[in-house]
C-alpha positions, 0 to 999 in steps of 0.5 A: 475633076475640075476644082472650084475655088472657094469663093465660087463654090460659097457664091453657088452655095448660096445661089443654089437655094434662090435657084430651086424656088425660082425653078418651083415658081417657074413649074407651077407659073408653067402649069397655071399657064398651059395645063394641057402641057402640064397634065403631059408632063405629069402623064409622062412622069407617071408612066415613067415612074410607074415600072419603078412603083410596079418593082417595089411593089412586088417584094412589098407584097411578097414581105406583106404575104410573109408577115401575114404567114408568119401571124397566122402561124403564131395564130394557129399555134395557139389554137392548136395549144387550146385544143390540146388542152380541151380535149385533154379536158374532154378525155378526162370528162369523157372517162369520168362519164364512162365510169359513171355510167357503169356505176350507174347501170350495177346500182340499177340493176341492183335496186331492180330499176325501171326506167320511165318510158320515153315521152310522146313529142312532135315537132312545129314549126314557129310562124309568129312571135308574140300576139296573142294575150302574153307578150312574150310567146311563138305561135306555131304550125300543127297540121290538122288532127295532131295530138297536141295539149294544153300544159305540154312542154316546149323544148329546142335543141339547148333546152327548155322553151316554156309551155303549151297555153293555147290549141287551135285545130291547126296551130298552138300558142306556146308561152315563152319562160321570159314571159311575166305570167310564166312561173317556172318550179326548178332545183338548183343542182348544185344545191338542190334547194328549190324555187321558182323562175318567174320571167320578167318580159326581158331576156333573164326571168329572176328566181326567187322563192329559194329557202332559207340560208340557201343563196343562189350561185353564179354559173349554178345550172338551173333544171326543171322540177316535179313540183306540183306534177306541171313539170318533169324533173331534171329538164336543162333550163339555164345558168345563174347569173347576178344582174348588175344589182346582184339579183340572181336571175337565169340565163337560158339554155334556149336561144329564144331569140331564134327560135325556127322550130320547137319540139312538144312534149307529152309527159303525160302530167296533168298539174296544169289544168285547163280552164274548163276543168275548172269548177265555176260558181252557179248563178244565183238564183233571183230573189222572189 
């Protein structure tokens, strides 16, 4: 080992800087001066590093792959923990409504009930929104010779679509709820007061017309009423929901917004009229 005295070794010392930005200075006057060597040498140093990039990349990636299988066991944990949970919620629903429903059949056959019979309905295909005179309502594929009335009722898979408005030979017009001319009767089944969903031409119709010291609740489930003979009772319609200036308006069941097909319902109510059943004023006679 050779050994340095100290003055040569404080003489380097303070040399070694000036010499490593004189070397800095050298590269760079060397790459302005000869690119193509320049780019030869960057060339080279890339090939020569890149097995050293290529190495740590490997355990990087393997770390990387672990981490995320690590997440996404933790993830799955979770889930698994929820699903638990709601299927334990399930089975308590599930026995709730199986005694329920034994309850349910001995009061029937104890009051000699007779169930109604099941409603008439086919199924159209929606072709076109809006139109029409209302703003908010489908129009649909019938077929020729179909059986469908004005006042009959719309539904889709969820819930309650609307009505009935307009038949044609080989189409039909259903008004959507969310329409401003669309007046709805329906219970509140928590409360069982009744009232009317009127739509507004936005995504909620409002309720209103409840009575008296009864005040609509938020997430109380909104059916359908008999009222009048337009409606069959008990038909899903939506959820309550308070607007930002605590208005109580509905948040439908049905996803009106994507509506491929709707199914028509035959109860075989005639509240609705039609305009032609309606009696018109004769004309005056002329005066003599």
């Amino acid at each position: 080992m050779i050994r340095l005295s100290i003055p040569l070794r404080q003489a380097l010392a303070r040399l070694s800087l000036p010499l490593m930005i004189a070397a800095a200075f050298g590269v760079m006057l060397l790459g302005k001066a000869d690119a193509l060597l320049a780019e030869r040498l960057r060339s080279h140093l890339s090939d020569a590093l890149s097995p050293i990039y290529a190495a740590l990349a490997e355990p990087m990636g393997a770390v990387r792959a672990a981490v995320e299988e690590v997440q996404a066991l933790a993830r799955l944990r979770e889930e698994n923990a929820s699903l638990r949970e709601e299927n334990e919620r399930l089975r308590r629903w599930h026995s709730a409504a199986l005694a329920l429903e034994s309850e349910n059949d001995m009061l029937r056959r104890q009051l000699n009930f007779l169930p109604e019979a099941a409603p008439a309905f086919l199924t159209a295909r929606v072709v076109a929104d809006g139109g029409g005179t209302y703003a908010r309502a489908v129009l649909l594929a019938t077929g020729p010779q179909h059986s469908i009335r004005k006042g009959q009722v719309a539904l889709d898979e969820r819930g309650f679509v609307g009505r009935v408005t307009e038949v044609g030979s080989r189409s039909a017009r259903v008004l959507l709820a969310t329409d401003m001319n669309s007046r709805i009767p329906v219970t509140l089944e928590s409360s069982r007061a009744r009232a009317i969903m009127a739509g507004s031409n936005g995504a909620r119709p409002r309720l209103s017309h409840w009575p008296e010291g009864v005040v609509p609740m938020e997430g109380e489930r909104v059916v359908t009423n008999a009222e009048a003979g337009a409606f069959p009772a008990g038909l899903p319609v939506g959820i309550v929901r308070l607007s930002a200036q605590g208005a109580p308006e509905v948040e439908l069941f049905a996803r009106l917004d994507r509506l491929d097909a709707v199914r028509l319902f035959d109860y075989g109510l005639r509240g609705i009229l039609p305009p032609e059943s309606v009696a018109r004023p004769e004309p005056r006679q002329g005066r003599r």
